[in-house]
C-alpha positions, -999 to 999 in steps of 0.1 A, spaced: -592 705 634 -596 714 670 -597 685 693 -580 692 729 -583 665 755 -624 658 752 -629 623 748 -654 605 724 -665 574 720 -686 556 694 -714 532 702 -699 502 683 -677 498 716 -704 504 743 -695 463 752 -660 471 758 -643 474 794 -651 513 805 -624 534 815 -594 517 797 -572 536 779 -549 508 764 -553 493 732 -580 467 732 -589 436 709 -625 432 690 -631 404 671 -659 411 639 -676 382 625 -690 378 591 -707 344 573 -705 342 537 -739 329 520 -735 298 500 -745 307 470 -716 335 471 -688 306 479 -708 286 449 -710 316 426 -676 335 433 -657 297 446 -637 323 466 -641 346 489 -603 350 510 -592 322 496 -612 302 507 -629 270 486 -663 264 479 -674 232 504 -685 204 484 -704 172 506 -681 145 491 -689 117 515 -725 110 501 -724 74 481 -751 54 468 -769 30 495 -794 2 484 -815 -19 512 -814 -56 513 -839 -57 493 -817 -35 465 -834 -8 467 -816 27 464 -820 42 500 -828 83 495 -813 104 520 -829 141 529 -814 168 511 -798 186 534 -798 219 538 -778 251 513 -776 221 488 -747 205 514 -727 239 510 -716 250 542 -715 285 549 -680 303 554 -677 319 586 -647 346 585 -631 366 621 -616 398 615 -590 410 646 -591 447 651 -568 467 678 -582 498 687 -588 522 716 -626 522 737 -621 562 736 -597 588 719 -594 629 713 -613 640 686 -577 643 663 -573 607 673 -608 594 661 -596 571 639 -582 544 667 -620 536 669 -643 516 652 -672 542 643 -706 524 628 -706 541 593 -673 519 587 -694 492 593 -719 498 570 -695 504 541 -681 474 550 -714 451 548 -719 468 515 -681 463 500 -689 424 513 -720 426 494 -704 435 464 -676 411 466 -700 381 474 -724 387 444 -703 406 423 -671 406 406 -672 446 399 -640 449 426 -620 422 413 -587 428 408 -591 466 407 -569 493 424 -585 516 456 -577 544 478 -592 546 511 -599 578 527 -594 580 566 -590 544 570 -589 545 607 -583 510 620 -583 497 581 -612 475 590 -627 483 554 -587 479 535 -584 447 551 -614 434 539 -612 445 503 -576 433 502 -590 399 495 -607 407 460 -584 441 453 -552 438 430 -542 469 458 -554 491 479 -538 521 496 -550 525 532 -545 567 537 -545 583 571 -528 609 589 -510 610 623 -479 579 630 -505 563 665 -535 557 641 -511 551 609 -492 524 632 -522 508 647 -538 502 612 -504 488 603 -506 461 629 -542 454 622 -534 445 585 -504 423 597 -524 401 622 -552 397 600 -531 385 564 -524 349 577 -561 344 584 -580 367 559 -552 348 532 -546 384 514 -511 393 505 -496 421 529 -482 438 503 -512 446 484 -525 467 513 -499 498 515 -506 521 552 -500 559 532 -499 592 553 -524 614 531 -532 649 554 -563 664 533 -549 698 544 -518 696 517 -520 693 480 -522 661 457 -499 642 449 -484 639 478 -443 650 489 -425 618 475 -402 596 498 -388 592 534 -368 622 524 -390 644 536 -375 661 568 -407 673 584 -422 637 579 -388 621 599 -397 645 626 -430 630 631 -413 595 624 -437 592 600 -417 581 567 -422 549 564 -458 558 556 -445 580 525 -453 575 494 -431 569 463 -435 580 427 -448 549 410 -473 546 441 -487 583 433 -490 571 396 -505 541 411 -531 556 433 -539 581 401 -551 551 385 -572 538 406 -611 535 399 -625 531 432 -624 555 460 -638 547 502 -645 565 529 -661 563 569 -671 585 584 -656 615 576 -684 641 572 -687 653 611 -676 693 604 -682 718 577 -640 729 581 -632 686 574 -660 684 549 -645 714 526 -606 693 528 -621 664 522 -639 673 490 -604 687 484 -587 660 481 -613 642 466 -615 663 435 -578 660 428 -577 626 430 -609 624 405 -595 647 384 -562 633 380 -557 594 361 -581 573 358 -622 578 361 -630 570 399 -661 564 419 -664 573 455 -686 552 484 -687 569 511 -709 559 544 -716 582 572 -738 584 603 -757 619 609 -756 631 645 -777 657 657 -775 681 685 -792 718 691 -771 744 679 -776 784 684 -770 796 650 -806 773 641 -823 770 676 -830 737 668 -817 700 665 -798 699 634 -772 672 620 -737 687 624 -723 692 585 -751 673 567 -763 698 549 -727 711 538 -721 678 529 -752 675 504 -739 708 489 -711 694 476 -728 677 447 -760 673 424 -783 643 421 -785 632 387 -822 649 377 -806 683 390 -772 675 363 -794 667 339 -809 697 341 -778 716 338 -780 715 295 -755 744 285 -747 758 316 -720 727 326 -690 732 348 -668 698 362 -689 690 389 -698 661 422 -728 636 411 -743 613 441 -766 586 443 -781 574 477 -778 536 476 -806 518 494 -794 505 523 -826 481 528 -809 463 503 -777 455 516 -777 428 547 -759 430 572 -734 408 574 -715 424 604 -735 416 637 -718 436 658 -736 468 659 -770 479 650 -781 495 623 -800 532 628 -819 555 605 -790 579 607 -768 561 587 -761 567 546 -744 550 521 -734 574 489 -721 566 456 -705 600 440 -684 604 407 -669 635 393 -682 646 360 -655 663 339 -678 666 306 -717 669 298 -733 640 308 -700 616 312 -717 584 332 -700 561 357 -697 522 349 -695 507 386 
């Protein structure tokens, strides 16, 4: 992708110092609701927070003294601070030292899930331009693993660090979250081991994958990405990749957030969002698959989720109309269904 020295920045770091090009600290806050510490007794680690002070008291007369109930049934909510390093503004290759807003969505939706569900517990994930790893960090509290795939050693590196300084307090083991270089432009699986000449040249080895973590990444049934959808040239490698992962190991769901942005192009004379409509032509809603009876070929399935019903647990940014959440599988036979 073309990207030259322009400079871009997103609006989740409009709060940030101006002008300064060095590395900078944001801190992203989150409360879990007590009924998800009651329900799930664990969220990071941490334990449900039981009132165990409260004792019978009787007057002088011997009468049992009542107090008020206080309130979330004396469960106190569990506040959580997430340390990210990442730059205020970057080239367009470079994108993903930033904190972009439709990472922020998937991320108050993978809390959701992990607060009132257990559908991600223990399961195996591959994210998709992880950028920072704000989203691989998170999930590495209720995942059995989860590869964090980007390309380029600076953004690599910087989501390296980000998952080292959070492990002590997020109380997820480091090792379950592996940083993978994973260039959509070359083929699935990925060249195996540090090896690899042309990877040493870019000092990026130590971000190469080995053979059991191909097999491991193949089985896998969960799939994220940020994001991503922003031209019609890194829409068409991203669908790529994504097919080849679907197609090979285990059956996989994708969520994928993004954030339409619109400007006025000459091909349309008019305001249009840049690669949204490529995007949606990558795959069917489910009344136009059904419809497809005998005429079936392997194809994309999304569902829009709702995002009305997903709160926001991350305060720091505001939600727009321009941001989607989908859910897509890959359907290799007729009328094949995903479970999650």
């Amino acid at each position: 992708m073309e990207g030259g020295d322009e400079q871009v920045m997103s609006e989740v770091h409009l709060g940030c110092p101006p002008h300064s090009s060095a590395p900078h600290i944001s801190l992203f806050t989150f409360t879990a609701p007590p009924t998800a510490a009651l329900n799930q007794c664990d969220i990071g680690h941490h334990a449900c927070v039981e009132d165990a002070s409260r004792k019978l008291n009787f007057d002088k007369d011997g009468d049992l003294v009542l107090s008020r109930r206080r309130r979330n049934h004396n469960k106190r909510c569990l506040n959580y601070r997430v340390t990210i390093q990442h730059n205020i503004t970057s080239s367009l290759p470079l994108v993903g030292l930033q904190v972009w807003k439709a990472a922020l969505v998937l991320v108050d939706f993978v809390l959701h899930k992990s607060f009132m569900s257990s559908d991600f517990v223990d399961m195996i994930a591959v994210e998709l331009g992880a950028g920072t790893g704000l989203l691989g960090i998170l999930l590495a509290r209720v995942l059995r693993a989860i590869f964090v795939t980007d390309t380029g050693t600076e953004v690599l590196d910087n989501c390296a660090i980000n998952v080292q300084i959070n492990a002590g307090a997020l109380k997820y083991c480091e090792s379950s979250v592996l940083v993978r270089e994973l260039d959509w432009k070359e083929s699935w699986p990925p060249k195996i081991g540090a090896s690899d000449v042309e990877a040493q040249q870019r000092n990026s080895s130590k971000y190469s994958w080995s053979a059991s973590e191909v097999d491991e990444a193949e089985g896998a049934s969960l799939l994220f990405a940020a994001d991503v959808i922003y031209s019609d040239e890194l829409t068409d490698v991203f669908f790529n990749i994504v097919e080849k992962l679907m197609s090979h190991g285990s059956e996989k769901v994708l969520y994928l957030a993004l954030e339409k942005r619109y400007n006025f192009t000459l091909d349309d004379l008019d305001i249009v969002a840049n690669g949204y409509q490529h995007f949606r032509s990558y795959f069917k809603d489910e009344q136009e698959y059904a419809s497809l009876n005998g005429t079936f070929q392997p194809c994309f399935v999304g569902e829009r989720i709702n995002l009305d019903q997903i709160p926001q647990y991350i305060k720091e940014y505001e939600r727009g109309k321009d941001l989607e959440l989908w859910k897509i599988c890959y359907r290799k036979t007729p009328h094949s269904k995903s479970v999650l």
